[in-house]
N, C-alpha and C positions, 0 to 999 in steps of 0.2 A: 632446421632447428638445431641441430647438432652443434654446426656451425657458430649459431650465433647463442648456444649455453658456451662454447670454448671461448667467444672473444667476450662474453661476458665472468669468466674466468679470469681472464688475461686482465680485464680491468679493474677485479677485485681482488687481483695480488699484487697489481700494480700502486693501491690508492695510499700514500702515506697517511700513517694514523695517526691523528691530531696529539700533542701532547695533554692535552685535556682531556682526551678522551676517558681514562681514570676518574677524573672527576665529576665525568657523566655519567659515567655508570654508577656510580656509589650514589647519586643523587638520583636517578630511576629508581635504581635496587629499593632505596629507604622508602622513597613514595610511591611504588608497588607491590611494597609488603604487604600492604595491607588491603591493596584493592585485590576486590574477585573479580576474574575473568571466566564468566558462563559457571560462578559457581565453584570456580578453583582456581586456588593462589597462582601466581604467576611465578614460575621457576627463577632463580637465579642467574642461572644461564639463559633464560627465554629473554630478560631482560634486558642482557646485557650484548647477545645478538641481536636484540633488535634493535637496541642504541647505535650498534655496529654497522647493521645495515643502513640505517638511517644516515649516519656520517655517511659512507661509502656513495649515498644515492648525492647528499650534498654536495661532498666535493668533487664528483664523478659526473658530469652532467652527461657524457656517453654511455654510462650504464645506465642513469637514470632513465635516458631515451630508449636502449634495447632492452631494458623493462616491460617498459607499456606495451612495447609490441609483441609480448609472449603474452599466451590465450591464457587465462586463470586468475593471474593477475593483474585486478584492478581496481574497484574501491574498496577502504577497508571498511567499511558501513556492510553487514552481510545479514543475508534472509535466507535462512534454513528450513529443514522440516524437523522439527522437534519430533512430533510423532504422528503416526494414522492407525485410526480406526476401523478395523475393517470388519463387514459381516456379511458373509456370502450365504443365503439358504432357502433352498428352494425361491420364495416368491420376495424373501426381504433380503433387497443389500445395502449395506453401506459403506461410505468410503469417505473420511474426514480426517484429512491433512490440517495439520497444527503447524504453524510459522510460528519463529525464532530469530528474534531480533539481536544482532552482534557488531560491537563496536560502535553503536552511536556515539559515544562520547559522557551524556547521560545517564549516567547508574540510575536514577530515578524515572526517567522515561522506559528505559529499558526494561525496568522490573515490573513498573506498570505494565507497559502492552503486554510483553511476554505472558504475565499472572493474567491478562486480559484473555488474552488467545484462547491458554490451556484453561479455563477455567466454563468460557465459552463453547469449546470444543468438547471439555465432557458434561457438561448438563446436553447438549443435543444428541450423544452416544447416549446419553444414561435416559434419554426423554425416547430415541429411537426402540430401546431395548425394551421400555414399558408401554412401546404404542404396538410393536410385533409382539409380543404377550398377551396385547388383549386385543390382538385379530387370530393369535394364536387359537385362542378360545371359541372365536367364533365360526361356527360350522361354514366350511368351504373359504374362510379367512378373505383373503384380499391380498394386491400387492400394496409393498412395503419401501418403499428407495429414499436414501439420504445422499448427497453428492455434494461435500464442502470442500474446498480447496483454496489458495489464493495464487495471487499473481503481482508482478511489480510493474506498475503503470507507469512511471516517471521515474525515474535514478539519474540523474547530476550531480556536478558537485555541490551543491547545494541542497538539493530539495529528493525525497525519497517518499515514494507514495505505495501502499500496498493495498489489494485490492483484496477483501475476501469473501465468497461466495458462498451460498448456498441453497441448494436444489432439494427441495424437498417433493416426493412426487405418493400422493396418494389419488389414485383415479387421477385427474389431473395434476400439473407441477405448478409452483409458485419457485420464483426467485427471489432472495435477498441478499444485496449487495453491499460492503462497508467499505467505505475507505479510511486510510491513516496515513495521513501529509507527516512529514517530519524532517524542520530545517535542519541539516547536517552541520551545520558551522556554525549556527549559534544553539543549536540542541534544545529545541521548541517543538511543541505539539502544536501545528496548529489546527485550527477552528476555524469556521466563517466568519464567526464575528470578530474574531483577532484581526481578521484582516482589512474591516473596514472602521471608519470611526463613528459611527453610529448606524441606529438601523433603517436605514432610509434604503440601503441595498437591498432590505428586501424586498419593496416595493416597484423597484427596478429592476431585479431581475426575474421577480414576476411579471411584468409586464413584458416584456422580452422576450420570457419562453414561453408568454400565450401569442404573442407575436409570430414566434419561428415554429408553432403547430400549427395555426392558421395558414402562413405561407405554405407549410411543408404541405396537409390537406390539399389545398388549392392546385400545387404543385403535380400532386402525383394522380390529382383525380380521386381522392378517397380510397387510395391506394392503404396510403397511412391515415391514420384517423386518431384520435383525441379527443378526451371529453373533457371539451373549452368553447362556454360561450363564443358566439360571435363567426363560428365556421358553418352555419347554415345546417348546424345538428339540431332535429325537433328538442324542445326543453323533457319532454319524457323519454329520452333515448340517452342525457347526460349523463345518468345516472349518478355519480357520484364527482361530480362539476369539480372541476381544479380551479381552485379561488387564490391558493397563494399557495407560496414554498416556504418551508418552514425554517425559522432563523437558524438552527444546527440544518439546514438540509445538506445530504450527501454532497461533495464533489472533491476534485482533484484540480489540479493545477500541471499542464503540459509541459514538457521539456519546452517548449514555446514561449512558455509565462502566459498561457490563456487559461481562465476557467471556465471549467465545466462540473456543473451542475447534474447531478443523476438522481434519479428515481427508481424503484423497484416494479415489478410486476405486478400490473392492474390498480398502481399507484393514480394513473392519471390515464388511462387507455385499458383497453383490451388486452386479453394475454398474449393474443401476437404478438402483438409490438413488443413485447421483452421487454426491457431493462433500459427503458431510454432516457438518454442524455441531450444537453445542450451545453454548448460552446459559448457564451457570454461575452462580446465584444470588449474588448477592455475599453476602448474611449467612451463609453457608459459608463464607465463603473469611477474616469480618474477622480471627480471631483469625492468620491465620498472615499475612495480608498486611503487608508494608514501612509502607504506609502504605493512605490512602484518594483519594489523592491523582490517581490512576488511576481506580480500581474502587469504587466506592460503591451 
């Protein structure tokens, strides 16, 4: 590593600096005066180093290269922890990590999620704090556990998906799970329905993921199990029958370009089965899709 910070040295004292470069920076400087970044102005100098950098990486295509191969850096699209909540006590904990959305592009997407997050993240602390107060109360109480966190499902250059959880466990747990797709090059939230041109998709891919619960059933011997007509489950055992996915239903989109479809816990099964998903063929889905531009 040493090694290759010295010849990445070597090719940043070596890069001539464009005569225009003046001009670029005065033309950053003026249109990031005004932009916030996380909430505070963008220095001077922060600027104009990084117009700097940026030349260097253009007309440098060997720094550019020994770039990408140091570990840290890599897309400027970035998912933080804003903040966590935590409550450790006797029988009640909790632990609720807040993501921090940086550099989409989007000032408007970005303030959205962000004010999304944090605003989600303390009504569950402040709903935690008033449900262990009043087990508090009650002789011999009860346990108490909250467990929210997220994760990044898909990061390309394109497309950035975050996944965020939450464990909620009184005598038994329930999970619910969010996702947030967001096209990095044109700075888009998207939605399911964005991605099709009408709703005909969801009757297709309804039909598909009662399809691949039937197979899966079949498959493992009632291993896995589902409650969807048509698998040989008495009609008093369906209980709460999975008829259709709903037109916002959760899913994400794989570094692959396939969708997948999720659901929560005791959504459409049992509480074993967890948190299950399907993978959605894409040659189903070309005729009614926007485009291919996602999903291929």
């Amino acid at each position: 590593m040493d090694k290759q910070l010295e010849q990445l040295e070597k090719e940043y004292t070596s890069v001539q600096i464009p005569e225009q470069l003046d001009d670029i920076v005065r033309t950053s400087i003026s249109k990031h005066r005004r932009k916030k970044h996380n909430g505070r102005k963008w220095g001077l100098g922060s600027v104009a180093a990084a117009v700097l950098f940026t030349t260097c990486l253009n007309v440098s295509p060997v720094m550019a290269k020994s770039l990408s191969d140091i570990p840290v850096i890599g897309n400027v699209v970035s998912v933080l922890t804003w903040k966590t909540y935590t409550v450790d006590k006797d029988k009640y904990s909790a632990n609720i990590t807040v993501p921090e959305i940086e550099n989409i592009g989007s000032d408007q997407i970005t303030a959205t999620l962000n004010e999304k997050y944090k605003q989600e993240a303390e009504a569950l602390y402040e709903q935690f704090k008033n449900d262990m107060k009043d087990m508090e109360a009650i002789e011999g109480g009860g346990h108490l556990g909250v467990d929210s966190g997220y994760e990044i499902i898909t990061d390309t250059d394109q497309l950035l998906t975050i996944s965020r959880y939450t464990v909620e466990t009184v005598g038994s747990s329930s999970t619910v799970i969010q996702y947030d797709t967001i096209d990095k090059q044109n700075e888009l939230l998207l939605t399911l329905p964005s991605l099709f041109k009408n709703d005909q998709y969801v009757q297709i891919i309804t039909d598909n993921v009662k399809e691949q619960m039937r197979q899966q059933m079949k498959e493992t011997n009632n291993d896995k199990y589902y409650w969807v007509a048509g698998a040989g489950i008495p009609d008093d055992e369906l209980f709460g029958e999975f008829i259709t996915i709903d037109a916002e239903q959760g899913f994400y989109i794989t570094e692959e370009g396939k969708l997948v479809v999720a659901f929560d816990k005791y959504d459409v099964a049992p509480g074993y089965m967890g948190n299950p998903t399907f993978e959605i063929p894409s040659e189903i889905l070309q005729d009614v899709l926007v485009s291919d531009q996602y999903i291929h």
